[in-house]
SESERO-521160 format. One record per residue (C-alpha): z, x, y. Coordinates in steps of 0.05 Angstrom, whole numbers, plus 5000, padded with zeros to 4 digits. Last residue first. Example, Ala and Ser with C-alpha at 12.3 -4.5 7.8 and 13.67 -1.06 7.14 Angstrom:
<rs>
514352734979;515652464910;
</rs>
This chain:
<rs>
687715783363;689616033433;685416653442;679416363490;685816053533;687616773547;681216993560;679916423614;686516533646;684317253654;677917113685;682016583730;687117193747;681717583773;677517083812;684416973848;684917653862;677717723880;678417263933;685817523953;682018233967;677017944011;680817554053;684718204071;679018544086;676118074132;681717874164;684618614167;678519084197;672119094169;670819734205;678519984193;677019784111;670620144107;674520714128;679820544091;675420514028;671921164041;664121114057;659220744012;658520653945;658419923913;663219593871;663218963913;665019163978;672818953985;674418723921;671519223882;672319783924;679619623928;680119653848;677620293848;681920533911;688020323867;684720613796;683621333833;690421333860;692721183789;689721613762;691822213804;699021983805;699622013730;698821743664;695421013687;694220733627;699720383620;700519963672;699019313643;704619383600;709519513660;714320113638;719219943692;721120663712;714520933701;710420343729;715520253786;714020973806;706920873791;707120213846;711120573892;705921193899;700920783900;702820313958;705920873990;698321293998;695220624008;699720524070;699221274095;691121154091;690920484125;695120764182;690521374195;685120864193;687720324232;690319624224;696519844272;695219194321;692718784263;699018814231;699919154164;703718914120;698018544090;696419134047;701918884001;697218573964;694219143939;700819123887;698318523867;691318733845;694119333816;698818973770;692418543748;687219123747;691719493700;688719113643;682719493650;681619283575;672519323579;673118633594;677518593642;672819133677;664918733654;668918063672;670818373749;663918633753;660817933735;665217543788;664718103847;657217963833;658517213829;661617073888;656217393927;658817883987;658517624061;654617994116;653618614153;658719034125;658218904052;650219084064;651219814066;646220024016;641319504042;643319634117;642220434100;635920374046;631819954106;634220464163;632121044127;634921594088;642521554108;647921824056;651322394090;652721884157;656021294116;661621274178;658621644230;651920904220;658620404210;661320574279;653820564304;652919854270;659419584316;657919984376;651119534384;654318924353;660618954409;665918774376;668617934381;670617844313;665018304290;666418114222;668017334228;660517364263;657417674204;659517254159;657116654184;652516824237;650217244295;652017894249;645617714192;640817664238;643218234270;641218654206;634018894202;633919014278;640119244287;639019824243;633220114292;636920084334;642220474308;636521014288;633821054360;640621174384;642121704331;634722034347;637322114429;642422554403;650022324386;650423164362;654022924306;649222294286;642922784292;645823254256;647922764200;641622444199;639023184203;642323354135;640322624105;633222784113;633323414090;635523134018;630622674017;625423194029;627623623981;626423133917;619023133949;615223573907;608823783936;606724253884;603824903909;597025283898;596826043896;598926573928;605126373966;605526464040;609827064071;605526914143;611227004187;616826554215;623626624222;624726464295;619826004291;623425544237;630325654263;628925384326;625424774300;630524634252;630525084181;635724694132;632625134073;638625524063;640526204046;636126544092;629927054075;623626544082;618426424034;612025944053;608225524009;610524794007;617825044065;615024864120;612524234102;619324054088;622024194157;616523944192;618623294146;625723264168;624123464242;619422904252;625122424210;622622014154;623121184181;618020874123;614120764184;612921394203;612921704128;607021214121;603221434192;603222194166;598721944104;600822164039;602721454018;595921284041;592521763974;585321714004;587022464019;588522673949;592823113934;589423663890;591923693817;597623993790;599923393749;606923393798;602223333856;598123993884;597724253958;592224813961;593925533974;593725864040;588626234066;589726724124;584226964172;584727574232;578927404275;571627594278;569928164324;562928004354;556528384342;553027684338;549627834268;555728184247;560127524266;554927154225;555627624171;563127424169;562226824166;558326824104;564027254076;569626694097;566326144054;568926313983;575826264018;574925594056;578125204000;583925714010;586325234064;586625474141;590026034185;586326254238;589026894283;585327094346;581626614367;578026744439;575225994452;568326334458;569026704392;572726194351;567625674382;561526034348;565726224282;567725454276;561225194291;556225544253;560025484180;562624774214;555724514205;552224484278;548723814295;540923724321;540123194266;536523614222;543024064203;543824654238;548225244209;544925164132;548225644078;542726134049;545026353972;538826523946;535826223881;529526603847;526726203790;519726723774;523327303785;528427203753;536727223762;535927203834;542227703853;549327383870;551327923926;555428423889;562928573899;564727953925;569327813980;577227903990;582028503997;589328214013;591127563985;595227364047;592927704115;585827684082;582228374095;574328214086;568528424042;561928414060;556428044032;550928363988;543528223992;544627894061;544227244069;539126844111;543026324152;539025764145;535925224200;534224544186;528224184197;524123544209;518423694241;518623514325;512323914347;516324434378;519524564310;512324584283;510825074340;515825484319;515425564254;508125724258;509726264308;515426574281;511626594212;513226194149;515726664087;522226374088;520225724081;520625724005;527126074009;529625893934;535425523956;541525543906;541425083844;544825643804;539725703734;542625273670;534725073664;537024333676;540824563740;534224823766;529324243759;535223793789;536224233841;528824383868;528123573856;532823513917;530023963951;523723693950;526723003957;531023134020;524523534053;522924264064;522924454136;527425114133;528125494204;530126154191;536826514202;539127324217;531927594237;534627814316;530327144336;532726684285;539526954303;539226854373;536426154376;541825924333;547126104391;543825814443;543325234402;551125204384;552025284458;548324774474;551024284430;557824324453;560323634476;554523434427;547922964432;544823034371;546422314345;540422024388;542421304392;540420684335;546720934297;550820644355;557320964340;555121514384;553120984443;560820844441;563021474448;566422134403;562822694434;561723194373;565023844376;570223664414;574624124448;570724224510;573924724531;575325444538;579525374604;584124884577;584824084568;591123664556;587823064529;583923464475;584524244463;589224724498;596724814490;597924364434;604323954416;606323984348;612523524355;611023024284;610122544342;605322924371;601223034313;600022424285;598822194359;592822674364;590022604296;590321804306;586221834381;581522274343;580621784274;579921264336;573020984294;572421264227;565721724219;563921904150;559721424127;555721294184;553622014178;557422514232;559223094199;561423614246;568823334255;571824014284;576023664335;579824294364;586624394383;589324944404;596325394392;598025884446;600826554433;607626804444;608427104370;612726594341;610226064381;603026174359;604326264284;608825704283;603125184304;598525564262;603225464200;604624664222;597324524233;594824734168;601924354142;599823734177;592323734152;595923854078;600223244094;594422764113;592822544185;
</rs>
């Protein structure tokens, strides 16, 4: 399923819920050439939409008492292209329903071949004329038209249009339909505007089909693409032609990339099954959808599911929207940390599915000095509430937060230590001594609360001393601020690399003291052989 399917679904989906009415699923796949019809494209629709939680009330699987929901029996014997392709969950119907307006006068049987129309559209496109049908078989009787349909003559059957189509009240743009019915523009090239309902196959086009099951299935509300604006006035005058009361419609505008042109559907990264795998939340990209084309009154855009239908209504946006998806990142990481808070059955899925990109890495070396005996479950759930505002997807979370999973690369704490020294963080040597004193701290008190009131006196001694002592490497720390900043700086380093993550002593308290402390004295010693190196680099 592609993102503007989902969002089609999404707003009737809403639409139903908000206003107590039941949301169904049709298969509306009327075109049925070799070409067109993908095997399990049903079965796919139907878990696309499930797991995005758009669960229908009627339609396939589940039933209803206006079935079938299938417009075309999807079987074996249908994929055979050797089989009558006419045969239809709802082909009577459709029939039924043809018969009666080519016997009220409302559609005529057309038997004119592929080439002759064909050649009817060339001839008339190089003239500049509209390559409309020029109702060549209009003129056949009742009787000779049926009797060559009896006969087995290839034909279709047209809607004949009326010389001006009516206009029509469109929840979103209001007014809608032409003024004047497109008139032949001579009299010797006329071109009428005749949509076919029956194609020569025996199968309904979804102009026939959708306003025949509409009516039986008793739609009230349909909400679909503004593609199917221009269309709307021919069905219409088929809901005139059947005296029935067509439904309430609402177009919505067409999703657009950052070029403004149409997403395309061959476009896989659009497809529901790639933000599946690429671990986007259901709720996080409901959410999103949402929000391409639809104004609400709150003050944020962090709409759950209850949220969502409470607010609902049909304020879309007139015109065309850019699917942008800055917003959806930052969704995501709101109901991570929902889900995380609330320890809901998502946060248990999302520690697994962690574990399985980085327990090879925690059943040895490293790894296995870091759990130090911890549970590995509890252990990458403890790190999950600790980096909880930054989680995307399980592949950026263990990459971002590798440091805890296994050991860091000598030479990456090498080359950021150079690029510091380097750059005269000369305070990185008292500092680095003065973190020493971190190993105060038995493993029995090695706890957060603890790790914080240690760094907090560590700092506050060491700019003391500074002050007092006026230690040269020290200088650039001016006051408590900076030099807190410079201590935690310098732990990050160490400790994880340089790389973000969650507070230092709460990365510290997951590491715990072995591993952190053994960390620190690595890069210490790294430290002072960098500046061993640049000292020996000055002696003439």
């Amino acid at each position: 399923m592609h993102l503007g399917s989902l969002r089609t679904a999404l707003f009737n989906y809403l639409l139903a819920r908000a206003t107590g009415g039941q949301f169904l699923l049709r298969i509306e796949d009327t075109d049925q050439t070799k070409k067109r019809t993908v095997v399990g494209a049903e079965e796919r629709i139907c878990r696309d939409l499930q797991w995005a939680g758009l669960q229908w009330d009627e339609g396939p699987e589940v039933g209803g008492q206006y079935g079938p929901y299938r417009q075309v029996k999807p079987s074996p014997e249908y994929l055979d292209w050797t089989t009558d392709r006419s045969k239809s969950e709802r082909a009577g119907l459709y029939k039924a329903h043809v018969n009666q307006l080519l016997h009220s006068g409302h559609a005529y049987r057309c038997f004119c071949s592929s080439d002759r129309l064909n050649s009817l559209a060339k001839h008339r496109s190089q003239l500049g004329l509209p390559t409309d049908y020029d109702r060549t078989c209009f003129g056949i009787s009742t009787e000779e038209s049926d009797n060559r349909a009896s006969k087995g003559d290839s034909h279709v059957v047209r809607l004949k249009a009326p010389d001006v189509y009516p206009k029509y009240h469109d929840l979103v743009y209001g007014s809608v339909g032409r003024l004047e019915q497109r008139r032949p523009l001579n009299h010797i090239e006329p071109a009428y505007d005749d949509p076919i309902l029956l194609k020569s196959d025996g199968l309904p086009t979804y102009h026939l089909a959708n306003v025949v099951d509409d009516h039986h299935m008793k739609i009230t509300h349909v909400i679909r693409a503004v593609e199917w604006m221009s269309s709307t006035p021919k069905h219409i005058v088929m809901y005139n032609a059947f005296g029935w009361e067509p439904p309430a419609f609402a177009h919505v505008g067409l999703l657009q990339d950052d070029n403004r042109q149409k997403l395309s559907k061959r476009n896989l990264d659009l497809d529901i099954q790639t933000f599946k795998k690429n671990g986007t939340f259901p709720e996080a990209l409901i959410n999103h959808v949402a929000l391409l084309g639809w104004s609400h009154p709150l003050k944020t855009d962090f709409l759950p599911w209850p949220e969502l239908i409470a607010n609902f209504d049909l304020k879309f946006t007139k015109g065309n929207t850019v699917a942008s998806f800055g917003k959806l990142k930052y969704l995501q990481k709101l109901y991570a940390q929902k889900y995380i808070r609330e320890g809901s059955p998502t946060f248990e899925v999302m520690v697994n599915d962690i574990l399985l990109i980085v327990e090879k890495h925690l059943k040895d070396g490293e790894g296995l000095k870091i759990l130090k005996g911890r549970d590995i479950r509890d252990y990458v759930a403890a790190v999950l509430r600790a980096d909880a505002k930054q989680y995307t997807s399980p592949g950026d979370f263990a990459g971002r937060n590798r440091y805890f999973f296994r050991s860091l690369k000598e030479s990456d704490i090498r080359s950021i230590l150079v690029e510091k020294y380097s750059a005269g963080d000369d305070e990185l040597v008292a500092i680095s001594s003065a973190a020493s004193r971190l190993d105060e701290v038995p493993a029995t008190e090695w706890t957060t609360s603890n790790l914080k009131a240690k760094v907090d006196r560590i700092v506050c001694d060491f700019f003391e001393l500074a002050a007092r002592t006026r230690i040269p490497e020290a200088e650039g720390l001016k006051d408590l601020n900076m030099a807190t900043k410079a201590f935690l700086g310098w732990l990050r380093t160490a400790i994880i690399g340089g790389l973000s993550g969650p507070s230092m002593v709460d990365t510290m308290t997951l590491l715990q003291r072995d591993v952190s402390l053994r960390r620190l004295q690595e890069a210490e010693v790294l430290l002072k052989q960098i500046r061993t190196s640049k000292v020996e680099q000055k002696v003439p």
